[in-house]
N, C-alpha and C positions, 0 to 999 in steps of 0.2 A: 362121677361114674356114668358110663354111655349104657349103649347098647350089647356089651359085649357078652351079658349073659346066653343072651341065643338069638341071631339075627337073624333067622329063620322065622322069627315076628313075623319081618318085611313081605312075605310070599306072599300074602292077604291081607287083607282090610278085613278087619272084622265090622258086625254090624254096631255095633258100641263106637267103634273108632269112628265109625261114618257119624255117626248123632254127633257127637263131639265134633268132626270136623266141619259139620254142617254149622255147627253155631259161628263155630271161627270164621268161617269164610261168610257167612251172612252179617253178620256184624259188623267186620272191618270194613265193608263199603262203609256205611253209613257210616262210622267210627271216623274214616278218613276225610271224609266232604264233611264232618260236623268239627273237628278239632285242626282243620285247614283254617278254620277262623279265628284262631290265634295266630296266625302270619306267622309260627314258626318250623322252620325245619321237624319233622316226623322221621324216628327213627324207630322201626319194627325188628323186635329180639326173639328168635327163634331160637331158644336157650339148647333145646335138646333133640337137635334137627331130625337127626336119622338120613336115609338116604334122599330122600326127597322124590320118593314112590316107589308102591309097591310091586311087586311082580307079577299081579293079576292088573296091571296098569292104572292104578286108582292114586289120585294126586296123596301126597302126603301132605303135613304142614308147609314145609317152604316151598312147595309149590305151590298151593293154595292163596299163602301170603303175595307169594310175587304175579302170581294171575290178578289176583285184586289189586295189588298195585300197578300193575302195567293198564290195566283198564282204564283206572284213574288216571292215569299219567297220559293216557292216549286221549285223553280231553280234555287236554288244558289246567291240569290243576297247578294252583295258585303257588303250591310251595312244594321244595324239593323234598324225598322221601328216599330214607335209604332203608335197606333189610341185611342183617346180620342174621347169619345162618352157624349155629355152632354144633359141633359136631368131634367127639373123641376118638371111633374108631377108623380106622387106616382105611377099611375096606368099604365101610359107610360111609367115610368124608370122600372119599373117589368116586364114590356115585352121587351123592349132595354136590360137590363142584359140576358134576358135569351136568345134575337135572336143572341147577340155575344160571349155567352159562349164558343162556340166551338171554338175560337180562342184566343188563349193566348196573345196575341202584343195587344190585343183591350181591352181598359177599359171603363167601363159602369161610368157617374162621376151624381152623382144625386144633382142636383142643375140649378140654373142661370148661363149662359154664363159670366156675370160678376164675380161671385162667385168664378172664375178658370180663371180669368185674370194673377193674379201675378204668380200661375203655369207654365202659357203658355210662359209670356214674359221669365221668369227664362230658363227656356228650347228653347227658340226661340237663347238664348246665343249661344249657342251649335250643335244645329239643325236643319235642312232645316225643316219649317215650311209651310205647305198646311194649311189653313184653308177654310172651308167652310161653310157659315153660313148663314141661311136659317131660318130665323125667322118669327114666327106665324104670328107675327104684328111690324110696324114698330116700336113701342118703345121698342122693345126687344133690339136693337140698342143703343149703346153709344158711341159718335163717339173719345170721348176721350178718353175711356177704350183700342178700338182699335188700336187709337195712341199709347201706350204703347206699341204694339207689333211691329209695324210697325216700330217703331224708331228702333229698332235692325238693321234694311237696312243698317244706318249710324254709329251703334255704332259696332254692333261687323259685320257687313259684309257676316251676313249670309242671305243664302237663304227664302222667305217669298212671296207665293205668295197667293191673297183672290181670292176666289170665290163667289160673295154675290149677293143674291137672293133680291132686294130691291122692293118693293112693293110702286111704287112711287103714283097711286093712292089712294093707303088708306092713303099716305102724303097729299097728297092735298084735301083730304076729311074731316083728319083732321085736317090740317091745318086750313083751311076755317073755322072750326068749330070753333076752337080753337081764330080765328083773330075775329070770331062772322061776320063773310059773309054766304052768301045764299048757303052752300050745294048741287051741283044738285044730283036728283035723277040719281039712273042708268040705264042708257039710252038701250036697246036693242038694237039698229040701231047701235050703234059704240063700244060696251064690252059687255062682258057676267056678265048676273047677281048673277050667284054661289056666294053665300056668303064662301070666303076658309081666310075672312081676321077676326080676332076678330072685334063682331061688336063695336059701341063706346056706350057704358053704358053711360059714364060720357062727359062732354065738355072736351077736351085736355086741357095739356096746352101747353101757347108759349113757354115757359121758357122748357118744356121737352124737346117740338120737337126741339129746336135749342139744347139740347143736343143730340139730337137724330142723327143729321146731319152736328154737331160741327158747329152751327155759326147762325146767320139772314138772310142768304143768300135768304132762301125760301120763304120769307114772301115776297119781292116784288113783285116777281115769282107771286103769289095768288093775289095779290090786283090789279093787271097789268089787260086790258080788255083780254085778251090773250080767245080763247075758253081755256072749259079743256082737250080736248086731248093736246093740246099746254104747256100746264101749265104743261102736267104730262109728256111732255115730257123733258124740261126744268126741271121739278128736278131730272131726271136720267143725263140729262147732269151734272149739277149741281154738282151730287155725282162723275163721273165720273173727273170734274177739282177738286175737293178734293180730290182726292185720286191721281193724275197727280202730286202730291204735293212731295208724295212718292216712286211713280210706273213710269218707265219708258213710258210701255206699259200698255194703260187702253183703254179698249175698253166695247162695251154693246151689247148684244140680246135682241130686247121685243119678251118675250112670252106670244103669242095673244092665245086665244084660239079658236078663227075661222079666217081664211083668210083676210074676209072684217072689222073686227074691229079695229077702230081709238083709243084705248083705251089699252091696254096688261093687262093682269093676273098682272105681274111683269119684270120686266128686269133683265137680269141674268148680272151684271157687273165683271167685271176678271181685276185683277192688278199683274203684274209681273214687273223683272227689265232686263227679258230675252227677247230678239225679238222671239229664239224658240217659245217659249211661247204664244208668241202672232200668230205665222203662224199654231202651234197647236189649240190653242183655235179658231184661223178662222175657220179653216176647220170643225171642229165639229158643230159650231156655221150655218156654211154654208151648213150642210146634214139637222141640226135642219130647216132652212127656208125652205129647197125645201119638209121636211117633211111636213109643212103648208102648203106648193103650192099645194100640191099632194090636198088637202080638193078641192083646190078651178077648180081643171079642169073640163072641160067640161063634159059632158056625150057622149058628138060625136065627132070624131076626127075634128079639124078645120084646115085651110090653116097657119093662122096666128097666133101668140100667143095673146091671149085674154086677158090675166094675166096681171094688173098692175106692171112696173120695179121695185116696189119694196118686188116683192115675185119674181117676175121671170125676175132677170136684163139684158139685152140685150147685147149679149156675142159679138156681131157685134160693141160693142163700147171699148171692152175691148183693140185692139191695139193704138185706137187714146189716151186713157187713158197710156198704157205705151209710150208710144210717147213722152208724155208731160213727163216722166221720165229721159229719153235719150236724152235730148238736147246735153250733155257733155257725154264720156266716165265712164260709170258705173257698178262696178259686179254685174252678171245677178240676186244673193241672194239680193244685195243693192235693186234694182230695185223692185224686188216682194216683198219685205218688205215695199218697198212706198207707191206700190199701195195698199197692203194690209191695211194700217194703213189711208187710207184716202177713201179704199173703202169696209172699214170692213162690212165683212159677206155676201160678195155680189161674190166675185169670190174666190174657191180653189183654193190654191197655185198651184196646177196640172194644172187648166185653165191657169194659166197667164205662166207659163212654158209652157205649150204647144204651148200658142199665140204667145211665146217670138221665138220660134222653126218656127213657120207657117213663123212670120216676118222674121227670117235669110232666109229662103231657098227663098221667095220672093225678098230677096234685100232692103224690107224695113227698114230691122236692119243690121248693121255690128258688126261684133265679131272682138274683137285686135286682134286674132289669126287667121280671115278670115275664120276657120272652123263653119258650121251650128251645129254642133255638139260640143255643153260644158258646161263647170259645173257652178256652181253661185260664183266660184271666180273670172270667165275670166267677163273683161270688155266686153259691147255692146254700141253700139250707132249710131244716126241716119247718113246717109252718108249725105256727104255735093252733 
């Protein structure tokens, strides 16, 4: 399923869209110079293209993708890189062909993301595999289909990492619909009410959506007294241990479109089997929230942070957090990789290196080498 509920999306970028496509495009440099070093072919899947920019002239995905690849490419990089652009409707793939003309590595593929399954896995054999996929509505989603790719991790050992755009509200919407429970309406007080999801024409069904999300997992989720922002957050958890199945490193962003909303647009989810990967994707993931915090400051300077800790976490906690890291001798990369993974999106890697620096020169922390000054191979840890 494309875009064909209302392509009138395309007139505007929203500001949500932009967080989101700031991550994508800041990532994939690095992404690409860091898994060039596996010497093999790099292939980028632009599952659910769209047109490939908007009508207030603001790149979309596959052109974001292919600027970042052409840069690359315009300095020597080591190994060949192709971009698949797919795209279902007639009048959307006509404008997607034409916005990536100019670049020969990117092809326009006119169809259904499933329709270009057995292509992808075929080449996933052979190639460091980016997929990104950013679907209209959540039944554009098959969670089996994507297991065919995904198995390459264990069969031939190559690189594969997703970046999925899951829209777990309109799962639980139609979910609900679908189990035939009460719907609520949407709430202004805790999400925005932009319609950017296909609306539901028809009752869902159960049997989709559990291929939707590969299983029944969801349905307790819904029929549980849970509120719904609970409910919708539990099925991004949800996708996130589905995919933990595969991916070493799985982590999620909700992107809200205002500060105080209990509710997100959609969660941006990342699967890698790299820890890189994951300290990349923090950090981007972590300029994206303080970009929401920026909405919600004050108008007047104040004394104290007024900001709830979870737009603006409390960097004053960040060494009792490595603390609990360092009971035992540990490299100081081992250590920001813990905190990272258990306090995703909430501190850059630079904060907790810096914190790691503030505790040696304090005495807080010891270095094996007793120097304040080192790299994240030397061990640290708490003095008895």
């Amino acid at each position: 399923m494309g875009h064909k509920a209302d392509n009138s999306f395309f007139n505007q970028k929203r500001p949500w869209s932009k967080r989101k496509d700031n991550i994508l495009q800041c990532y994939l440099t690095p992404y690409l110079y860091k898994i060039a070093t596996q010497r093999a072919p790099i292939l980028i899947v632009d599952a659910f293209a769209g047109p490939g920019k908007f009508g207030d002239g603001e790149s979309g995905s596959p052109l974001i993708i292919c600027k970042c690849v052409d840069q690359a490419l315009s300095k020597g990089f080591p190994v060949p890189v192709s971009v698949m652009c797919i795209e279902p409707d007639p009048e959307l793939f006509s404008e997607l062909h034409d916005s990536i003309k100019p670049f020969p590595f990117a092809e326009a593929k006119k169809g259904e993301f499933h329709d270009y399954i057995h292509d992808i896995e075929k080449l996933a054999g052979s190639n460091s595999v980016f997929m990104y996929i950013d679907p209209w509505t959540v039944e554009g989603l098959q969670w089996a289909q994507m297991e065919q790719i995904f198995k390459h991790l264990f069969v031939s050992k190559m690189s594969i990492e997703v970046l999925l755009n899951f829209n777990a509200q309109s799962l639980a919407r139609r979910g609900l619909a679908a189990l035939k429970l009460a719907v609520p309406n949407s709430d202004p007080a805790i999400e925005d009410q932009e319609e950017i999801d296909a609306p539901i024409a028809t009752s869902p069904s159960v049997i989709n959506l559990n291929n939707v999300v590969g299983g029944e997992w969801w349905q307790p989720i819904l029929v549980s007294p849970l509120t719904f922002p609970q409910k919708v957050q539990q099925l991004a958890d949800g996708i996130c241990t589905h995919l933990s199945v595969r991916f070493k490193e799985v982590c999620q962003h909700p992107m809200k479109a205002m500060p105080h909303h209990l509710v997100p647009k959609y969660f941006l989810i990342f699967g890698s089997r790299h820890r890189d990967a994951l300290l990349l994707m923090n950090d981007e993931m972590v300029k994206s929230q303080r970009s929401l915090a920026d909405l919600a400051k004050p108008k007047d300077p104040t004394l104290f942070e007024m900001r709830p800790t979870d737009l603006v976490p409390d960097m004053e906690q960040l060494p009792e957090i490595i603390l609990a890291h360092t009971q035992n001798p540990m490299k100081r990369g081992d250590v920001i990789l813990n905190v990272v993974r258990e306090n995703f999106c909430k501190f850059a890697v630079k904060d907790i290196r810096s914190s790691i620096g503030d505790m040696l020169r304090k005495g807080t922390l010891k270095s094996e080498t007793g120097k304040t000054r080192i790299n994240d191979d030397i061990k640290i840890f708490r003095p008895k």
